[in-house]
Each structure stands twice: as structure tokens, then as C-alpha cells.
C-alpha positions in Angstrom: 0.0 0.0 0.0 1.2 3.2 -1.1 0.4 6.3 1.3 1.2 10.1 1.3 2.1 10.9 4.7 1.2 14.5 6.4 1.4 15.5 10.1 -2.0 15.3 11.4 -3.5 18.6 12.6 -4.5 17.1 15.8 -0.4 16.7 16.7 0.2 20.3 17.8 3.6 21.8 18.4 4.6 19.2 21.0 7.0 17.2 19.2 5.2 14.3 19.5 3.5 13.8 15.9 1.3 11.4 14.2 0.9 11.3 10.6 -1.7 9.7 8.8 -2.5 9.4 5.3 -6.4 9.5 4.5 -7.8 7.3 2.0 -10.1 3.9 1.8 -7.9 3.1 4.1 -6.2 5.5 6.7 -2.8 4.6 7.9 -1.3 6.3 11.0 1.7 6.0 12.3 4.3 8.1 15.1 6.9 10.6 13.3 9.3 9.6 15.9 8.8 5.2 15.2 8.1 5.0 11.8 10.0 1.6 11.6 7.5 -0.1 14.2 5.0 0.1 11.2 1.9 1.8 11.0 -2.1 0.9 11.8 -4.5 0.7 8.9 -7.8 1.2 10.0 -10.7 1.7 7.0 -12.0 5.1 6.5 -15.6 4.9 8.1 -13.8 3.6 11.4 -11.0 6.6 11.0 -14.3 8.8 10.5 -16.3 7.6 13.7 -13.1 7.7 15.4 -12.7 11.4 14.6 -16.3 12.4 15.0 -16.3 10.5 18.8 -12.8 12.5 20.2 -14.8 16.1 18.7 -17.5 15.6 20.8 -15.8 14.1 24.3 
């Protein structure tokens, strides 16, 4: 699976970043462990995901 990685807006300026690359399937994985591998998780559960943290 190819992906085009970007920081995530929800990182901040901590220096702890996620990147995730949006798609039928969303892969996420830490900026600073990218060779542990990422988590691919399909769009509608990235989406419901997203939608959940907004509203907690």
C-alpha cells in the first residue's frame, strides 16, 4: 500500500506527531517510530473515530 504521509493537525507543536495518510484506508503512524509500522484502519472507522474525540 502506497500512502502520502502529512502530520495530522491534531499533533500540535509538542513534538510528538502522528501522521496519517487519508484514503479507503487511513494509515497512522508516530513521526518519531516510523520503523514499528503503521495501523490501517478503514476510512468509516477513522471517521467515527474522529467524529467521537470532537464531541468528548
Amino acid at each position: 500500500m502506497t500512502h502520502e504521509w502529512h502530520k495530522s493537525s491534531y499533533s500540535g507543536n509538542t513534538g510528538h506527531c502522528v501522521e496519517v495518510c487519508e484514503g479507503v484506508v487511513t494509515g497512522v503512524r508516530d513521526t518519531q517510530n516510523r520503523e514499528l509500522g503503521q495501523l490501517d484502519v478503514p476510512a468509516p472507522e477513522w471517521t467515527a473515530l474522529l467524529n467521537a474525540m470532537r464531541s468528548w
